[in-house]
TIMI-2910 file (N, C-alpha, C, CB; in pm, 1 decimal, decimal comma, always signed):
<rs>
+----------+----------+----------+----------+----------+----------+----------+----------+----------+----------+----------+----------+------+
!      n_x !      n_y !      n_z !     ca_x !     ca_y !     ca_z !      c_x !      c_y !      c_z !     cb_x !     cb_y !     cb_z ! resn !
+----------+----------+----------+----------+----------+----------+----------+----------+----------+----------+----------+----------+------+
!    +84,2 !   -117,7 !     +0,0 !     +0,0 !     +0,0 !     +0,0 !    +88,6 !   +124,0 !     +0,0 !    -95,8 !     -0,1 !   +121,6 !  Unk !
!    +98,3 !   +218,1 !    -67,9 !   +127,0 !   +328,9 !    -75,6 !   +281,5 !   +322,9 !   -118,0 !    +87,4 !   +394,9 !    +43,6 !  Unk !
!   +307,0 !   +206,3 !   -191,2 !   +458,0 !   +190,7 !   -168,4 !   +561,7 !   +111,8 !    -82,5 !   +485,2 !   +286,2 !   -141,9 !  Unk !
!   +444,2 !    +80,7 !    +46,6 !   +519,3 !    +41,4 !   +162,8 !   +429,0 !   -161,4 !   +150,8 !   +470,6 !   +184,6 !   +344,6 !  Unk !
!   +569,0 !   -260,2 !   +187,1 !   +543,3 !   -405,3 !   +212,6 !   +452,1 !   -402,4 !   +361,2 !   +704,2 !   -498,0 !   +224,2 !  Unk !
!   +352,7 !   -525,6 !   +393,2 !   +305,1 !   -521,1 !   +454,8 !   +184,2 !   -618,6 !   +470,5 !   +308,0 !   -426,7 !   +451,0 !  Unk !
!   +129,4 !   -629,3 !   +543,6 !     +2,4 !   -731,9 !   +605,9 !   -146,0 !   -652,2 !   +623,8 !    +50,1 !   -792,7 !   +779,3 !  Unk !
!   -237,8 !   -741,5 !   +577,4 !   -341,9 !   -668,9 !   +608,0 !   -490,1 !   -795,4 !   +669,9 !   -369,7 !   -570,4 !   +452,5 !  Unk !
!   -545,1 !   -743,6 !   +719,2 !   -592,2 !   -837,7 !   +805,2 !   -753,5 !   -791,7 !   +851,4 !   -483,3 !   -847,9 !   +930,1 !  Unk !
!   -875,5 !   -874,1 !   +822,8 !   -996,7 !   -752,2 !   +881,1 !  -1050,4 !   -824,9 !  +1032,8 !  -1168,9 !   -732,3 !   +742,8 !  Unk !
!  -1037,8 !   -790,1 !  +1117,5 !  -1094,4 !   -868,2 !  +1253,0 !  -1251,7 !   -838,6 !  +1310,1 !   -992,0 !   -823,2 !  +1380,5 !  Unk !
!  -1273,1 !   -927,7 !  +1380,9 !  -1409,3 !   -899,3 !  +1422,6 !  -1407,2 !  -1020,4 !  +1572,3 !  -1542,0 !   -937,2 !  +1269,6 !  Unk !
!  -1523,6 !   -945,9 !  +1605,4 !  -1532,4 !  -1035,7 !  +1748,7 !  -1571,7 !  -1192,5 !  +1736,7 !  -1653,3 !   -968,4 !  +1849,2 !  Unk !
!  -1508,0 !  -1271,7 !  +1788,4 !  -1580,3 !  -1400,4 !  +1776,3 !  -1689,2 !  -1432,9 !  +1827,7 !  -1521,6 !  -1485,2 !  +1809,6 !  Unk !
!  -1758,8 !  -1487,0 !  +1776,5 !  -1966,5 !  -1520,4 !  +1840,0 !  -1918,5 !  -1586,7 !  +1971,0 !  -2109,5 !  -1679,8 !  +1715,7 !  Unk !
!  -2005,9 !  -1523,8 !  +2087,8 !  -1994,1 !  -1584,6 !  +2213,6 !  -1915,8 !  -1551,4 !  +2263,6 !  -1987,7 !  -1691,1 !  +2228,0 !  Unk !
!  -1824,3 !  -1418,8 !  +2240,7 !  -1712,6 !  -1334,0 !  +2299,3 !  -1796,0 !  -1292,5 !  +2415,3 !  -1647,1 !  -1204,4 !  +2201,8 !  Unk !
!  -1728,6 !  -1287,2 !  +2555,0 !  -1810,1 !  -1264,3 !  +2645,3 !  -1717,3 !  -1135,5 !  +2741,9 !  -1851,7 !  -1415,6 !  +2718,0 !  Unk !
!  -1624,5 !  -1162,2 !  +2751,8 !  -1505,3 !  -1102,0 !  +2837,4 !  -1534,0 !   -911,2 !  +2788,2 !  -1309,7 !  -1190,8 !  +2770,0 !  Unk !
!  -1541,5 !   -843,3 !  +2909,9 !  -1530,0 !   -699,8 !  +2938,4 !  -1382,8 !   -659,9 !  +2964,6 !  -1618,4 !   -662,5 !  +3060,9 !  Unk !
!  -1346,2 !   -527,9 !  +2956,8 !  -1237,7 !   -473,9 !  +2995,5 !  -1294,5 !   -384,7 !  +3126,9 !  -1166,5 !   -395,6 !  +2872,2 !  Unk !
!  -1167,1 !   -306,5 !  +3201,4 !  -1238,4 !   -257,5 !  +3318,2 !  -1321,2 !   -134,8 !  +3277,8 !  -1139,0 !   -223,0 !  +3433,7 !  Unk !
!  -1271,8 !   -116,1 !  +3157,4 !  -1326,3 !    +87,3 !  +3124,1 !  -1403,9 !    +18,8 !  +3034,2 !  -1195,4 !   +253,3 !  +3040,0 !  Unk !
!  -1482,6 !    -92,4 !  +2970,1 !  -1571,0 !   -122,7 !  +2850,4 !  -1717,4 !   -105,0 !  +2964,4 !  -1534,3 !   -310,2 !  +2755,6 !  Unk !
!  -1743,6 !    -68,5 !  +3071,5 !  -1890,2 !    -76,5 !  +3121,3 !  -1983,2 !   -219,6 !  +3155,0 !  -1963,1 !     -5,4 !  +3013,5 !  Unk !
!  -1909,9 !   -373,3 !  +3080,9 !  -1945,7 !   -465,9 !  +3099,0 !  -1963,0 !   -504,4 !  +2977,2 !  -2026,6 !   -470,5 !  +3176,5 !  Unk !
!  -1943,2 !   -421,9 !  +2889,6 !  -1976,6 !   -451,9 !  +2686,5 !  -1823,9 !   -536,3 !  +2661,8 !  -1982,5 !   -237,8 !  +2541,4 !  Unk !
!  -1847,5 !   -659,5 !  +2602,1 !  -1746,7 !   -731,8 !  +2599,0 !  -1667,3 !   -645,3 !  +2453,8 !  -1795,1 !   -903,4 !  +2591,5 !  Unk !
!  -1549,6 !   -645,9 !  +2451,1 !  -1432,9 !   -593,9 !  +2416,2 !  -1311,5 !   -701,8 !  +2401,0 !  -1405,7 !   -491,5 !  +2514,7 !  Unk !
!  -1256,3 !   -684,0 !  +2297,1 !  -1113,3 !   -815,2 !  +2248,6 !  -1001,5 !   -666,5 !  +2229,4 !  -1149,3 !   -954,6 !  +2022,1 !  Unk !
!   -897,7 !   -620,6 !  +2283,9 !   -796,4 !   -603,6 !  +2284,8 !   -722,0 !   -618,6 !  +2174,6 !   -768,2 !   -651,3 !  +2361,2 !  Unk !
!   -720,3 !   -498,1 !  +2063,1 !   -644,2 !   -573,7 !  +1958,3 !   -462,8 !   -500,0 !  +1941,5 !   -751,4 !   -553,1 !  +1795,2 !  Unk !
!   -498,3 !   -400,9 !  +1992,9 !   -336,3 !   -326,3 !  +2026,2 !   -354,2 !   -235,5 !  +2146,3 !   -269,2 !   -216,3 !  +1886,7 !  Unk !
!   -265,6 !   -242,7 !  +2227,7 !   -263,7 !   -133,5 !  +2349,0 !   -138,4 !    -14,1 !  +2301,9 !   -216,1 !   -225,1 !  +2521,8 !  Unk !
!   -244,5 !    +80,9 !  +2379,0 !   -141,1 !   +199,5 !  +2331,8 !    -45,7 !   +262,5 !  +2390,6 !   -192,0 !   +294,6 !  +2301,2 !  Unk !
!    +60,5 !   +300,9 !  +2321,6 !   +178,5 !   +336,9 !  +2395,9 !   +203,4 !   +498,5 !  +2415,2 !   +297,9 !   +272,4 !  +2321,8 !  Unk !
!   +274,3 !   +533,3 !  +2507,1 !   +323,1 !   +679,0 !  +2554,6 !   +377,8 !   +732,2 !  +2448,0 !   +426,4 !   +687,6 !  +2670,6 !  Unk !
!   +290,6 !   +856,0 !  +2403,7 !   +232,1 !   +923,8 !  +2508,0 !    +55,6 !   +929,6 !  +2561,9 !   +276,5 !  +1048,1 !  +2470,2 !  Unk !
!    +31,7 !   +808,4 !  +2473,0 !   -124,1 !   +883,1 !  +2435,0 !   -180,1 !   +772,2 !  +2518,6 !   -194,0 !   +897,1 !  +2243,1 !  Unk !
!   -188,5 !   +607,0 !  +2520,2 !   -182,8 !   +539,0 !  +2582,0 !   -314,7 !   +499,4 !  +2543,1 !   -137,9 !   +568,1 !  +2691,7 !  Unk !
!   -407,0 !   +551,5 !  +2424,5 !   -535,9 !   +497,3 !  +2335,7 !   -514,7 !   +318,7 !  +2300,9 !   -539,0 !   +600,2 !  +2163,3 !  Unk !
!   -580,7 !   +242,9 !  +2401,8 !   -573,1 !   +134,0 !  +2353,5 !   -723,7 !   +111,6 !  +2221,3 !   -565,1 !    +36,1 !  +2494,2 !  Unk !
!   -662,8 !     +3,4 !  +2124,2 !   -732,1 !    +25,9 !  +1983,9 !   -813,5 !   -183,0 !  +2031,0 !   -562,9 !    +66,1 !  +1783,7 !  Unk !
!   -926,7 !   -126,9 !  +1970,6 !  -1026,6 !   -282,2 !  +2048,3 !  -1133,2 !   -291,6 !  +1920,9 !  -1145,2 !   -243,0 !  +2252,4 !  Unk !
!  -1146,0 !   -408,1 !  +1946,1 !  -1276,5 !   -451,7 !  +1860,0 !  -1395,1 !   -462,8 !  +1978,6 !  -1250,9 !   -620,2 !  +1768,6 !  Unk !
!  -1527,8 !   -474,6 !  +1916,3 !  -1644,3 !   -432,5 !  +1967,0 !  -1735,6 !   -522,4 !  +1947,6 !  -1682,9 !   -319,8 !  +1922,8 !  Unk !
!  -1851,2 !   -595,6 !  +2012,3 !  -1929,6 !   -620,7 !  +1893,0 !  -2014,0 !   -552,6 !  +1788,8 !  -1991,2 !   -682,8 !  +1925,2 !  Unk !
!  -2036,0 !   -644,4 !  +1669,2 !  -2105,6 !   -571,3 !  +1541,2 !  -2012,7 !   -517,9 !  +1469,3 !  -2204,5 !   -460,3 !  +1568,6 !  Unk !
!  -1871,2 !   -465,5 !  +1485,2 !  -1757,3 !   -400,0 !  +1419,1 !  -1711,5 !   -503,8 !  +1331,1 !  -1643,9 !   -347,6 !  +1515,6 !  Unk !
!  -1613,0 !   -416,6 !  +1259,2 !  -1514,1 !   -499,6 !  +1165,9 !  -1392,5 !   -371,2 !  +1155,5 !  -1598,5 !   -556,0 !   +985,7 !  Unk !
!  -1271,5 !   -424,6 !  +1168,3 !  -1170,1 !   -333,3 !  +1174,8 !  -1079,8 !   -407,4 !  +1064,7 !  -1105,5 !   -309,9 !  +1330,0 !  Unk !
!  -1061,0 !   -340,8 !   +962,5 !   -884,2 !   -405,6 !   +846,2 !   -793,0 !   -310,4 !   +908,9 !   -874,0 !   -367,5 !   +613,8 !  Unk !
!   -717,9 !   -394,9 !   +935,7 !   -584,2 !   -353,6 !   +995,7 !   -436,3 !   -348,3 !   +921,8 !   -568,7 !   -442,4 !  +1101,1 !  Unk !
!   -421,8 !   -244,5 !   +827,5 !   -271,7 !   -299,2 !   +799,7 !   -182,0 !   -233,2 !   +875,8 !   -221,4 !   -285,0 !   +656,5 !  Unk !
!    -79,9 !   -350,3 !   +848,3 !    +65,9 !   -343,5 !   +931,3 !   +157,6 !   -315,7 !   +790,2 !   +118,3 !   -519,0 !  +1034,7 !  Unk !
!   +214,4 !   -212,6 !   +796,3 !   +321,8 !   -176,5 !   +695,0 !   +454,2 !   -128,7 !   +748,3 !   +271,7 !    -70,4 !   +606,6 !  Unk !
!   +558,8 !   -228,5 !   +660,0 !   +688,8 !   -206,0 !   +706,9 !   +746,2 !    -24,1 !   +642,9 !   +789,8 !   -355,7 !   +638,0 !  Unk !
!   +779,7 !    +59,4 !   +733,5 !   +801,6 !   +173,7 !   +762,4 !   +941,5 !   +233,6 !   +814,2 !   +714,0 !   +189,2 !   +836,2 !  Unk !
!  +1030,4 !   +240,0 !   +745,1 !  +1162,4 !   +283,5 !   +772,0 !  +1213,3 !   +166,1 !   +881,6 !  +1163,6 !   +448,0 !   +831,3 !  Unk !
!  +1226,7 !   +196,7 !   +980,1 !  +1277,6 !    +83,6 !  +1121,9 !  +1167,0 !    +47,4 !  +1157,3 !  +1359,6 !   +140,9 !  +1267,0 !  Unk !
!  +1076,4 !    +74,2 !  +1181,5 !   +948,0 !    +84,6 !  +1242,7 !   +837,8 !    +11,2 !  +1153,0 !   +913,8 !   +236,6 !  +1264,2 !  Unk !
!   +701,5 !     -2,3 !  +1216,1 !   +587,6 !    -36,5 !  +1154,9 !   +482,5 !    +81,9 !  +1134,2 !   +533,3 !   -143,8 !  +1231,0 !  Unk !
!   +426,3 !    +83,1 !  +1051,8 !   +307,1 !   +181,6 !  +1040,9 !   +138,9 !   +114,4 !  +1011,9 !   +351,1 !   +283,3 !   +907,4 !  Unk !
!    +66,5 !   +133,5 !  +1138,9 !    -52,0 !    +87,4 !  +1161,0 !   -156,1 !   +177,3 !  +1118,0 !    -63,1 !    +55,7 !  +1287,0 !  Unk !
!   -233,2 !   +129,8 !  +1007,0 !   -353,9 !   +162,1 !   +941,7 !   -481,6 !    +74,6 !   +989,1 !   -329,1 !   +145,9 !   +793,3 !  Unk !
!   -559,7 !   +176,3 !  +1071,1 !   -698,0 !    +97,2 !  +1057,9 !   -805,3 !   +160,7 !  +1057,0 !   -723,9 !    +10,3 !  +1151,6 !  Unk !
!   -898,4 !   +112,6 !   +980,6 !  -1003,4 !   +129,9 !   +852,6 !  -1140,8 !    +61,9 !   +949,0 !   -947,7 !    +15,1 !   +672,2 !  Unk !
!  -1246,3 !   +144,1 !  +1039,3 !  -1319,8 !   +113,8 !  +1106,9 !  -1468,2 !   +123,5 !  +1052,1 !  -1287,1 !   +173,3 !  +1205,3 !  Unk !
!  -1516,1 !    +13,5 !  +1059,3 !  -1673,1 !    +17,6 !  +1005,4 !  -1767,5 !    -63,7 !  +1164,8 !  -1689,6 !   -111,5 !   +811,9 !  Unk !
!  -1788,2 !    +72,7 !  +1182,3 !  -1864,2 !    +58,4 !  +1354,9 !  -1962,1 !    -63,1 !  +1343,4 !  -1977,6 !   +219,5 !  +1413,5 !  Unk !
!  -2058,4 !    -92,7 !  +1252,7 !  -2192,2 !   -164,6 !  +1255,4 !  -2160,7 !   -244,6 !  +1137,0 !  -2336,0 !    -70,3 !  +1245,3 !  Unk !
!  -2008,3 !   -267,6 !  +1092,8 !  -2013,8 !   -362,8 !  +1021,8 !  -2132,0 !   -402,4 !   +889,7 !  -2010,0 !   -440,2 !  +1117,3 !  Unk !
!  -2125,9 !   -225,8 !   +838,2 !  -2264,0 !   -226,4 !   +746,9 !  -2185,7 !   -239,8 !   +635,9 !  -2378,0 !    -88,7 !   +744,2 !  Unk !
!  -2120,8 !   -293,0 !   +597,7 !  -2034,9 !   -326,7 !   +471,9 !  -1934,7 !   -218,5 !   +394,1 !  -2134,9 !   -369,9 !   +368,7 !  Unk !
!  -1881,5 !   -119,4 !   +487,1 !  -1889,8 !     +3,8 !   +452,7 !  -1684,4 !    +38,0 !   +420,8 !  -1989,5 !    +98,1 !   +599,5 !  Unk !
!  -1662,0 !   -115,9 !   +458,0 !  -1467,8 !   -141,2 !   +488,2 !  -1446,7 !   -135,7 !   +335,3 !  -1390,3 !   -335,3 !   +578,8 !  Unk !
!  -1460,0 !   -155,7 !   +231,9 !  -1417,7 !   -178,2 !   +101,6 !  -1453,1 !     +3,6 !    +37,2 !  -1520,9 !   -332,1 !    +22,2 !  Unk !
!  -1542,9 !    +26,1 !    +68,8 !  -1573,1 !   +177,0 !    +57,3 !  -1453,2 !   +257,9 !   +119,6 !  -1715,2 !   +216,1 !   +136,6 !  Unk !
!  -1392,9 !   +263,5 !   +229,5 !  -1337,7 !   +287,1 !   +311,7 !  -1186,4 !   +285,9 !   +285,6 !  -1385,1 !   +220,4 !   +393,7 !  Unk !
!  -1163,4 !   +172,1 !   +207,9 !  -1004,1 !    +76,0 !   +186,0 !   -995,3 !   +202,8 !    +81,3 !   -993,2 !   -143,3 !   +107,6 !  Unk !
!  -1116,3 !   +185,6 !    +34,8 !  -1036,7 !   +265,8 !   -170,1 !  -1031,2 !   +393,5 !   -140,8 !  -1160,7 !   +262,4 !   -358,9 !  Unk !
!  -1014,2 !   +493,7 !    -37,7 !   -955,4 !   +578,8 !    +26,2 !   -832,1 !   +574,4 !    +81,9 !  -1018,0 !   +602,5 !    +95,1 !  Unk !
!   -802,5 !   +481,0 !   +161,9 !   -689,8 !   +425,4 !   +235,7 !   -595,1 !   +411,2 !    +86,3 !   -731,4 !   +262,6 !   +336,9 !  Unk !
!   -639,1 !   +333,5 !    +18,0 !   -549,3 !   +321,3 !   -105,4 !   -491,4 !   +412,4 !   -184,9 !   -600,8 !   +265,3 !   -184,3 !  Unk !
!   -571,1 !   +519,5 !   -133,1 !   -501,8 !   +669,8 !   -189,3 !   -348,0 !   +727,7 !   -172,3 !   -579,5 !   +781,2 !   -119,1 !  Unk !
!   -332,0 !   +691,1 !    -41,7 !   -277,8 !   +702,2 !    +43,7 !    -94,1 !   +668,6 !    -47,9 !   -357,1 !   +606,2 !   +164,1 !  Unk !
!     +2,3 !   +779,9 !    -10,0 !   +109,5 !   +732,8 !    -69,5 !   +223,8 !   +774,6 !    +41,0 !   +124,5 !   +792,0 !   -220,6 !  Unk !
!   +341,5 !   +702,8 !    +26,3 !   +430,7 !   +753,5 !   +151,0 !   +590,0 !   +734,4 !    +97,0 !   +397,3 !   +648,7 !   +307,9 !  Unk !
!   +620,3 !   +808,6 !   +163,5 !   +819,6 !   +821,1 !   +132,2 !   +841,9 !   +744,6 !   +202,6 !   +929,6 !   +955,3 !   +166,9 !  Unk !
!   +995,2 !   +702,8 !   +129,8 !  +1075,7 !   +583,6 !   +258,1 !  +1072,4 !   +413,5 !   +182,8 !   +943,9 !   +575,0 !   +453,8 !  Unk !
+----------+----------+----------+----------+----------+----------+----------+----------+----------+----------+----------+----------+------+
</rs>
């Protein structure tokens, strides 16, 4: 994507996901990256969501793209061909 090698991946909650986090209110939540300092935004799936996630190799580093369709109304492929716009140095 944009130039850059990389993985792409769309996740969603598994049926019968039951498990809460302490700040989710009791709404079960899957953990898909925790966030680091400074901001410390951990990034989660939900139910009804669908998140594509790419992982792109980025100078030393990785660069994380993700492409959120809240209600999973089919709206990620709409979404991608934006993302695909997308171009980067390096």
């Amino acid at each position: 994507m944009g130039g850059l090698d990389g993985v792409v991946a769309d996740l969603r909650m598994a049926e019968g996901w039951s498990q809460a986090c302490p700040y989710s209110n009791g709404v079960p939540v899957v953990a898909m990256m925790p966030g680091s300092a400074p901001s410390g935004l951990d990034h989660n799936v939900v139910p009804g969501q669908v998140t594509r996630l790419y992982l792109l190799s980025y100078l030393d580093n990785v660069l994380a793209i993700e492409v959120v369709d809240i209600a999973d109304a089919g709206h990620v492929d709409v979404l991608t061909a934006v993302v695909e716009t997308f171009a980067f140095d390096g």
